[in-house]
Each structure stands twice: as structure tokens, then as C-alpha cells.
C-alpha positions in Angstrom: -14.9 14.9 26.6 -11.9 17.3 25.4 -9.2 14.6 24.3 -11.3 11.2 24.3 -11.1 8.5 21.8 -14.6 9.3 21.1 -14.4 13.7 20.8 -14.8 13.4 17.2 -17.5 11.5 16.5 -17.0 11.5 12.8 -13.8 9.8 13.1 -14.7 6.7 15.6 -11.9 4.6 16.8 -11.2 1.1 15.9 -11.9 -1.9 17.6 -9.1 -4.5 18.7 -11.4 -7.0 20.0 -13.6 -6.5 17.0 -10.6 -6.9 14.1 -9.6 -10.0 16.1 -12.8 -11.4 16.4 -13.2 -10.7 12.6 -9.6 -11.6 11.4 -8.0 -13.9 13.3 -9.8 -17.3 12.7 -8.0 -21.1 12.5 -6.2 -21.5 9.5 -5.9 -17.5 8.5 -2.8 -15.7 7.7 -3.5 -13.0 10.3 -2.4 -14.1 13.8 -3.2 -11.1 16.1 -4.5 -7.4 15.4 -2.9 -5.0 18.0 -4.6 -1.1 17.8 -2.2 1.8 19.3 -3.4 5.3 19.8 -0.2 6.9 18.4 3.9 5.5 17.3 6.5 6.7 15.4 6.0 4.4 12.7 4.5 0.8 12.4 6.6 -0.5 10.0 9.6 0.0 12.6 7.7 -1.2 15.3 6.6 -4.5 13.4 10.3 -4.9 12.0 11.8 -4.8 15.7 9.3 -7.5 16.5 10.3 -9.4 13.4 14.2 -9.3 14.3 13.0 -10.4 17.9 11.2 -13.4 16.2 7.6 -12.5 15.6 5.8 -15.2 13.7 4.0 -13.9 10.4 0.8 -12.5 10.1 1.0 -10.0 12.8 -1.2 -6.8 12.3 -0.2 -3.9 13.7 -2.3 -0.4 13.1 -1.8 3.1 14.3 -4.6 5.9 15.1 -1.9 8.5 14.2 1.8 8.1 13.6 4.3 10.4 14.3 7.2 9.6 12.4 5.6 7.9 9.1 7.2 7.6 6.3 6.6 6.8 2.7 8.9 5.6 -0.5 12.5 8.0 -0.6 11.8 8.4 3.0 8.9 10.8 2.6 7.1 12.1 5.8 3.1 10.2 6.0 1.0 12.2 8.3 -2.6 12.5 9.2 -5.1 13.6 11.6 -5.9 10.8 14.1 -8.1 8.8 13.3 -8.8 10.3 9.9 -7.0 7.0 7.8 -6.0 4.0 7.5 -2.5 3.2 9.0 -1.0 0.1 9.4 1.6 -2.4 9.0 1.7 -6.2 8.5 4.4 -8.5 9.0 5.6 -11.8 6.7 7.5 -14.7 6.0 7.1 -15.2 2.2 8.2 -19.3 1.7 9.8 -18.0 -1.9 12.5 -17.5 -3.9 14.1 -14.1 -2.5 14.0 -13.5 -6.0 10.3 -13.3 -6.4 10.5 -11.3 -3.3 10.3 -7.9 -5.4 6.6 -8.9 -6.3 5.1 -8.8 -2.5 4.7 -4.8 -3.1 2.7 -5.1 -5.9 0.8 -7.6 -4.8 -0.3 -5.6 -2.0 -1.1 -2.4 -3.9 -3.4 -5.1 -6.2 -4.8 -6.1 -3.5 -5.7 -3.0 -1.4 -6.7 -1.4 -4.8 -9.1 -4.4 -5.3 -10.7 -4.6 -2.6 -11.2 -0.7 -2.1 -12.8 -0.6 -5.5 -15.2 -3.1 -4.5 -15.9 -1.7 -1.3 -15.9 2.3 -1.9 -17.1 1.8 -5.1 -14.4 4.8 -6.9 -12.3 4.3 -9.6 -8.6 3.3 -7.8 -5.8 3.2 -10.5 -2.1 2.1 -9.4 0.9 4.1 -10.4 4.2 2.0 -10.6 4.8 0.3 -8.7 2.2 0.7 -6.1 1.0 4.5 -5.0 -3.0 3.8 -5.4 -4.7 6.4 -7.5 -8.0 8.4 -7.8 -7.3 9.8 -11.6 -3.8 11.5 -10.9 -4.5 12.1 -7.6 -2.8 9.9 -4.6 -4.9 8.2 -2.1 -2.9 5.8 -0.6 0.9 4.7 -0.3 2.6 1.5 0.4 6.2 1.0 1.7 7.9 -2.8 1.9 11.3 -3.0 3.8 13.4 -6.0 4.8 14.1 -7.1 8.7 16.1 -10.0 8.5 14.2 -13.0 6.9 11.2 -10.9 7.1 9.1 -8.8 4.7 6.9 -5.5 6.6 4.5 -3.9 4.5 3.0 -1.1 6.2 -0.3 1.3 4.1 -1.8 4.6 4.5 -4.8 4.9 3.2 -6.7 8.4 3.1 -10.3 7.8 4.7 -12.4 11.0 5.8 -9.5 13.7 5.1 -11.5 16.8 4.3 -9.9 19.2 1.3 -8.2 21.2 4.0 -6.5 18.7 5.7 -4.5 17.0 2.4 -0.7 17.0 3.3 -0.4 18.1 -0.5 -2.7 19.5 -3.7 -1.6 16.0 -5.5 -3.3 14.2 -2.7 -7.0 13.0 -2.1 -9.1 11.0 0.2 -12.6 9.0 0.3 -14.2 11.4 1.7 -13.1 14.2 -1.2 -13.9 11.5 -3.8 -17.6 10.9 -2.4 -16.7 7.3 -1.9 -19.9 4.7 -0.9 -17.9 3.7 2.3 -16.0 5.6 4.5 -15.9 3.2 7.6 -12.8 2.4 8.1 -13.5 -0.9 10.0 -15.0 -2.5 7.2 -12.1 -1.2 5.0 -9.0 -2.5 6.9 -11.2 -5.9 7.0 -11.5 -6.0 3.3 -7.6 -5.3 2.2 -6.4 -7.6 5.0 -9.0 -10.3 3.4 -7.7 -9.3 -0.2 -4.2 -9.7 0.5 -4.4 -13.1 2.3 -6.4 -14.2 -0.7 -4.0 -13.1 -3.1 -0.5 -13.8 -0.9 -1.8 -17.5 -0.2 -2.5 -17.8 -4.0 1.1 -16.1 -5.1 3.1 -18.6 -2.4 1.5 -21.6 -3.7 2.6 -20.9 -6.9 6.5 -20.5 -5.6 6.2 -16.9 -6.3 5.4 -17.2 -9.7 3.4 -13.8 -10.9 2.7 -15.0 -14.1 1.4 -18.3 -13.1 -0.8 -17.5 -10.2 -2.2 -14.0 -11.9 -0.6 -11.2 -10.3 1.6 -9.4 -13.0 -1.8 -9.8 -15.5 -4.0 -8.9 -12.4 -1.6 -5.5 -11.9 -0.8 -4.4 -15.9 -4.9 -4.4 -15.7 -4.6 -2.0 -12.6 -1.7 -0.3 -13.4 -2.4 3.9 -14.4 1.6 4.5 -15.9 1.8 1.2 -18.7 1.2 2.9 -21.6 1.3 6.5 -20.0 4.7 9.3 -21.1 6.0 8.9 -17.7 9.2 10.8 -16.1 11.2 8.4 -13.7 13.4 10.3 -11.3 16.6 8.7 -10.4 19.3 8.7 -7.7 21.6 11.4 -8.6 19.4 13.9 -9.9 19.3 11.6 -13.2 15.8 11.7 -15.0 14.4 9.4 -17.8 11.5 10.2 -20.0 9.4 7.8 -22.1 7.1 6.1 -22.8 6.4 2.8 -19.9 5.7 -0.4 -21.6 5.5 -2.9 -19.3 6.6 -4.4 -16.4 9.0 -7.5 -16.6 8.9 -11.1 -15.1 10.5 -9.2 -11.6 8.2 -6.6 -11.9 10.7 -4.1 -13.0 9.4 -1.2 -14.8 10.2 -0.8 -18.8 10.4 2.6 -20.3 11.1 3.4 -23.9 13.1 6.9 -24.3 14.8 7.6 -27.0 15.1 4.2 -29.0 16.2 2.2 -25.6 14.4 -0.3 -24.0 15.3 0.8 -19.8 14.2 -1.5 -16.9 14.0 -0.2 -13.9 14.0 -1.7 -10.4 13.3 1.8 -8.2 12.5 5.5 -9.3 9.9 7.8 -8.5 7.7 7.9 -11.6 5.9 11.1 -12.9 3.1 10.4 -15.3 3.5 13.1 -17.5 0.5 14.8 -19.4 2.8 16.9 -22.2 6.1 16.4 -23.5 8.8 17.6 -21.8 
């Protein structure tokens, strides 16, 4: 039937009751999966239910999104039904300091457990765009509301060629990935990141101590890569990236200076420029 849920059969729609039944269990981080058909954006839908006082673990995904948006404010479109969108909502029990680390933990985890899953080769950029060689398939945005932390994800599932947003862009489906359900892979990140958030708030935040910051620099595409990082201000640095520090701020040698860097769009560059 011409505008039903189920018109494209390739691209199925999810199943509340199913994510629940499969998420929400005594004792997990995940208190309630709610499935829309379309919004403008679930990150600001999840952060007006966090400044209205939504508990944590609230899972809020998106068919299509109309208004989605990715790191610098970048538009994040897609055909319904054709990724992964979705937003979570938290209430990290850390230092606001260690705060900066909930990002990349995500990207770890979503790159972990779409490795295992799809079985391709996903690589993160700084500080947590996940890769298919230098091609992007998935972005993560983090943004404050009040004593909250929302992380919302699109992930690229059965994009054909044709249908990228951009020539820099890719999808499972274009890589030939072993799974391209996305049921099964909203499961497995969701699982992923409880796994690693519970493990990273036990240890106060502490990346080093409970594995993170090794866990990424062994994920991470730009350490050791000439990168460009792109600035506020049209100011640009080029270098080589290092490492990340204890705050997961990226370090970038140019020039005979060590720079650390808390935000920038980086560029991994393949020739000197």
C-alpha cells in the first residue's frame, strides 16, 4: 500500500515492542525505547525531556528526521527507514571534567560492536566520525541539557550509491557488510555502550583506568595520520596527530609545537599541503 510502513520491503520498520522486550530488562541502563515515524531531531526532543526531568537511559529513535544535524551544525539526512537514527539520554555520576570522554566512548563503542556484528573494517576519526577506510559511515553528536548528557547516532544502513548525501560518505550496504538488519544493529551498540558506560562510571570517569583512551588510540584512523584541523575563524593547523591526552583532547605536532585541541574539524590528509 502506497505510503505504508511496510511499501518498501527492503527497508522494514522497527519494532518498539520488540527493542523493549530486548532492551529494557531489571537492572539495565536502558529504561524505555520509544520508535517515531519522523521529528526534527532526537537529540532535541530527548534534551526537552531531559530539562523536564527524564530519568536516564531513555532511547529515543527516528525512522527519518527532518531537521538532523551533525558536529558544526551540519544537516544529517536519509531516506526513511534506510539508517540508523537515534538518540540516548544520561546522567553520567562523574567528574564534569571527565565528561569530555562520553563522546568517545560512544564512537568506541558503536564502532565495536558494528565491527563484530557487520563484520567490515570501522576506523574512528577524532574524535568520533566512524570510518570505512576514509569514507564516513556514521556520526555522533553529544550536547549538554542541564545536568544531562544526549548523544544522538546516524548510522548509514542500506543507503544505495545514489542515495549518499556526499561522495565522502558510505553505507553497509555499499561496503557489502554481513548484516544489514538494522534491529539486530541498534541492539548491539545500545548493548556495547551500556557495557562500556557502566565500566567507565565505576571507575569515576577515569579513561585510563577502566580502558577507554587505550580501547580508542587502538580504534582511532587520525593518531599517527598528517591531519588538517579546521578552526573557528577560518584558522587551520597542519601536522602530524600524536595522541590524545588524559581529557581526550587531540595532540597535533606542526611545525615544532606540541597543540592540543579540544574541538576542530579534522582532515586526514593524504599529501602535504
Amino acid at each position: 500500500m502506497a505510503g505504508s510502513r511496510y511499501s518498501d520491503l527492503e527497508r522494514p520498520p522497527l519494532s518498539e515492542a520488540a527493542l523493549n522486550r530486548a532492551l529494557v530488562r531489571p537492572g539495565s541502563l536502558w529504561t524505555g525505547v520509544t520508535v517515531v515515524e519522523s521529528t526534527g531531531s532526537t537529540n532535541a526532543d530527548l534534551a526537552r525531556a531531559a530539562r523536564d526531568g527524564a530519568g536516564e537511559g531513555a532511547v529515543l529513535v527516528a525512522e527519518a528526521q527532518e531537521a538532523g544535524r551533525g558536529r558544526l551544525g551540519r544537516p544529517w539526512s536519509a531516506p526513511p527507514r534506510s539508517g540508523l537514527m537515534f538518540s540516548v539520554l544520561l546522567r553520567p555520576a562523574v567528574p564534569v571534567a571527565a565528561q569530555g570522554w562520553l563522546p568517545i566512548l560512544y564512537g568506541v563503542a558503536a564502532a565495536s560492536a558494528v565491527r563484530r556484528l557487520a563484520e567490515v573494517d570501522v576506523r574512528l576519526k577524532w574524535p568520533n566520525d566512524l570510518l570505512i577506510g576514509e569514507r564516513k559511515l556514521a556520526g555522533i553528536l553529544a550536547e549538554r541539557a542541564d545536568g544531562a548528557v544526549v548523544v544522538g547516532m546516524g548510522l548509514n544502513v542500506s543507503l544505495r550509491e545514489d542515495e549518499l548525501p556526499v561522495e565522502t560518505a558510505t553505507s553497509l550496504a555499499v561496503e557489502q557488510a554481513a548484516c544489514v538488519d538494522r534491529d539486530p544493529l541498534l541492539r548491539a551498540v545500545l548493548r556495547e555502550v551500556e557495557s562500556h558506560y557502566r565500566e567507565w562510571t565505576a571507575a569515576g570517569g577515569d579513561a585510563e583506568a577502566c580502558g577507554l583512551r587505550p580501547a580508542y588510540l587502538a580504534s582511532c584512523a587520525t593518531i599517527g595520520r598528517r591531519v588538517r584541523v579546521e578552526l573557528p575563524a577560518d584558522r587551520a593547523i597542519v601536522g602530524l596527530a600524536t595522541g590524545i591526552d588524559g581529557s581526550g583532547h587531540l595532540q597535533v605536532e606542526s611545525e615544532g609545537e606540541r597543540h592540543t585541541l579540544s574541538a576542530g574539524d579534522v582532515v586526514h590528509v593524504r599529501t602535504a599541503e
